[in-house]
N, C-alpha and C positions, 0 to 999 in steps of 0.2 A: 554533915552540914557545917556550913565555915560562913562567918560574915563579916566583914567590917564595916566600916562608918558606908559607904555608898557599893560596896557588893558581897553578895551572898551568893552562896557553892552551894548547892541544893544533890544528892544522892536521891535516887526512885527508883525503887525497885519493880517497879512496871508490873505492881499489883496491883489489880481493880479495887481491892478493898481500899486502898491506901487512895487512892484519886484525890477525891471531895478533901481529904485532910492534908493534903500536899498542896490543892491549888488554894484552899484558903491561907497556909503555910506563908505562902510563896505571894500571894495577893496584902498577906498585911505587911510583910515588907519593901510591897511596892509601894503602900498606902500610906507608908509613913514616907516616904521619900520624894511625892509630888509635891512640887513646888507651890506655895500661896497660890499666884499666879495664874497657875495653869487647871484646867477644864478637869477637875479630881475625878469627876464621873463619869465624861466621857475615857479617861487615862485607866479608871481600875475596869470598866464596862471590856473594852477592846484586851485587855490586859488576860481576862477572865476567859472571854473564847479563843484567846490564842493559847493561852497553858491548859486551858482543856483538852484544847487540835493538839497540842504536844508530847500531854500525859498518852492521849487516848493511841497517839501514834506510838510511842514508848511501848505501852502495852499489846496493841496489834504487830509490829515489827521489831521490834528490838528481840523479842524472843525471850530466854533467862538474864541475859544482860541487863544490868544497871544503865539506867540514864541518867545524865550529870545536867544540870541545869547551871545556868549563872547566870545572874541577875544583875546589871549594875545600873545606875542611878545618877548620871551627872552630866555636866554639860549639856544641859535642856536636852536631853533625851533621856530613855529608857531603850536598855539592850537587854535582849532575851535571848541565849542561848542554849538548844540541848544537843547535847554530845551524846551518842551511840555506838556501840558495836555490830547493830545489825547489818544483813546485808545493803550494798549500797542500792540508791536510788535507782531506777533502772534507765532513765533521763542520762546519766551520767557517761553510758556508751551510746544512746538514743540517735547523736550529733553525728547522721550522715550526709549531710551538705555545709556546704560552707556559709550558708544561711546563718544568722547570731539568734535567731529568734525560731522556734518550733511552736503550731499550736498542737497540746495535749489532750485537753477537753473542751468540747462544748456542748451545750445544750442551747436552747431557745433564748434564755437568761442571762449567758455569761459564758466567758473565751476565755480558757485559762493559756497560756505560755510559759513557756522555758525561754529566756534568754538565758544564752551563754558567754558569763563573765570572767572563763578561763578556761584551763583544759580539765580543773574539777569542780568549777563551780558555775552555778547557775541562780539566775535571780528570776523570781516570779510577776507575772503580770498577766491582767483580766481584763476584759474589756466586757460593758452592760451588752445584752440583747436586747429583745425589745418582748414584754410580757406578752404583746398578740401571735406572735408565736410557740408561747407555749401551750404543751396540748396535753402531758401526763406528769407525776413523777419518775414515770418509769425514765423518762430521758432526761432526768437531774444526772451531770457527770460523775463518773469514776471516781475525780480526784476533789470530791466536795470539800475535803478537810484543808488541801491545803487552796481552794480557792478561799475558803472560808478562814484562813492566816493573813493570804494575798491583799483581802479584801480591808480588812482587820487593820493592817501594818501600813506602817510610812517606808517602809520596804523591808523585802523578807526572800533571805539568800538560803541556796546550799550546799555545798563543799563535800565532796569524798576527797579525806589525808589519807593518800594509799601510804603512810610511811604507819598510823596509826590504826590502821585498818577502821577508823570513825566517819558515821555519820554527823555535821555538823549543821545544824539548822541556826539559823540568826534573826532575828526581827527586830526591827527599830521602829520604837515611835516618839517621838516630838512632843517635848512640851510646850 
């Protein structure tokens, strides 16, 4: 772990045990970094379910791999990033038309997408259903976690560096 004045280098060893004490970790050094100004509860709330979605991915996908986290804190935002070795996203060869925009999941509630903002990265986005069509949880989507970042985020990208064989997830939110 490494920090200075506005970021912090976070190591997770994508052990269940270690969770709950890495996101409160990683939440109090958001919490000293909101600004007067800005909505602290709604910024550590969204903060909370997106490094959950992250950890919890870390530990379903990364595998034995270490996940790297980094946190930084300035210019009226908050950036969240984790780095991986697992395998890549499977979205990332998905791109068989020249369409920029893919939907991945949906259910009654909510349309998740892949837009693609290069040739290895992709930005998420959701769109509401409408509740009179939902009928079970059985038809809550596949990719719940990362609608529930989507959802979470002032936006939220993800990148395969084939030169580093990593997973790169990013989320921004706005103070």
């Amino acid at each position: 772990m490494q920090t200075s004045a506005e970021r912090m280098v976070f190591d997770f060893d994508n052990s269940a045990e270690k969770l709950v004490s890495s996101l409160e970790y990683m939440l109090g050094y958001i919490a000293g970094r909101i600004p007067a100004q800005a909505d602290r509860e709604d910024i550590l709330f969204r903060s909370k379910v997106i490094i959950t979605e992250l950890l919890t991915n870390g530990i379903k996908h990364a595998g034995e791999h270490h996940t790297r986290f980094d946190v930084e804190a300035d210019q009226g935002r908050l950036l969240i990033s984790k780095t991986d070795n697992g395998a890549p996203l499977y979205l990332v060869n998905a791109r068989q038309t020249t369409d920029d925009r893919k939907l991945i999941s949906a259910d009654p509630l909510n349309s998740l997408y892949a837009v693609w903002e290069g040739e290895n990265q992709i930005r998420f986005a959701s769109e509401e259903g409408s509740l009179d069509d939902f009928l079970s949880f059985e038809q809550v989507m596949e990719h719940f976690g990362i609608l529930i970042i989507t959802r979470s985020a002032d936006e939220f990208t993800y990148t395969w560096d084939k030169g580093t064989s990593s997973n790169i997830f990013r989320v921004l939110i706005g103070f």
